[in-house]
N, C-alpha and C positions, 0 to 999 in steps of 0.2 A: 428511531430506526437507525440512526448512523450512529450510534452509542451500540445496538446491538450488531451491527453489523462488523465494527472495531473491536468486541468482544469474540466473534467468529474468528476473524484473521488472527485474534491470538490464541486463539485457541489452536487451533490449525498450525501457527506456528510451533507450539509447544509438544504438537503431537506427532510431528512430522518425525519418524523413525530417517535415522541414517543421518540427521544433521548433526554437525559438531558444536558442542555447546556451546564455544565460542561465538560461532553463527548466529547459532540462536538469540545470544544474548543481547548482540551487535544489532539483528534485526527486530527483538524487542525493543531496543532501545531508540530505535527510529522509527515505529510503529508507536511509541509513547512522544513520541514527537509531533508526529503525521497526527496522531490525537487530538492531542493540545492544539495546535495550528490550525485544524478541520472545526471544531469547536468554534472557535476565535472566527474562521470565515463564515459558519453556520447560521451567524448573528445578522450579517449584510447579502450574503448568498448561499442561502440554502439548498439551493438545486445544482451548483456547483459542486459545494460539500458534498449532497447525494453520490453526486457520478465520480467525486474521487475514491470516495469509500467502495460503490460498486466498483471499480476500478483494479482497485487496490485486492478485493476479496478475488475477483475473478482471476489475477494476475499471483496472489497468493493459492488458487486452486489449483491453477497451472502450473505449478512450479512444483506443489508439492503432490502433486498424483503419482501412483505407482510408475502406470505407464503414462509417458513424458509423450505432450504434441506439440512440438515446438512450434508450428503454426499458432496454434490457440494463444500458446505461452507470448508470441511476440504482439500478436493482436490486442491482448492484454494490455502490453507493457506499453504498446503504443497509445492506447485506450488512457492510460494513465498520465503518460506523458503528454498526451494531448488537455486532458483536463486540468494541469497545474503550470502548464504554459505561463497563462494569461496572469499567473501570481507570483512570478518570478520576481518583482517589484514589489508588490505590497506583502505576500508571507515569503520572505526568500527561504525562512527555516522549510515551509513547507514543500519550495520547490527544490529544496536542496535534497531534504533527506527524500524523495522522492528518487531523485535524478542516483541517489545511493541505491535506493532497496533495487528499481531499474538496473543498475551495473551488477548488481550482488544475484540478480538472476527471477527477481519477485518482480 
C-alpha cells in the first residue's frame, strides 16, 4: 500500500499543470528519496511509514488542487512534519528531504 500510494504522489506531481519543471524535477527527486528512506523504515516500522506516506499524499493534494485551502495545506504539512520528527536521528535523509518538500510548499 505505501509503494501505491508513492506511486499516486508522483503521479500527481507529474500532472500538476502550471509547475515549473524545474520544480517538478527537484520534488521528484526528493519524493525518490522519501521512497528509498520510507522503504528502509517500513522493515522496523511499518505504521510509521503508513502515516508518512498518508502525509505526504495528503500534503501533495493540497498543494496541488486548483482551488488552494491553505488551512488543509498546512494541516498537512504539519501532519508530515509531525510523523518524521522522531527520525531526525535514525533516516536524517528522510527527515531532511521532508523538512525540503515542507519549505518548497508540499
Amino acid at each position: 500500500m505505501t509503494e501505491d500510494r508513492m506511486r499516486e504522489i508522483e503521479t500527481r506531481i507529474r500532472d500538476t499543470p502550471n509547475l515549473p519543471e524545474s520544480e517538478r524535477e527537484k520534488l521528484l527527486g526528493l519524493l525518490a528519496t522519501v521512497r528509498e528512506e520510507v522503504r528502509r523504515l517500513a522493515a522496523s516500522h511499518a505504521d510509521d511509514a503508513h502515516s508518512i506516506t498518508h502525509f505526504l499524499a495528503a500534503s501533495t493534494h493540497e498543494a496541488s488542487r486548483p482551488e488552494k485551502r491553505p488551512k488543509l495545506l498546512e494541516a498537512a504539512q504539519h501532519g508530515l512534519m509531525a510523523s518524521v520528527e522522531n527520525f531526525e536521528t535514525s533516516h536524517p535523509r528522510l527527515f531532511e528531504a521532508a523538512v525540503v518538500l515542507a519549505n518548497m510548499g508540499l
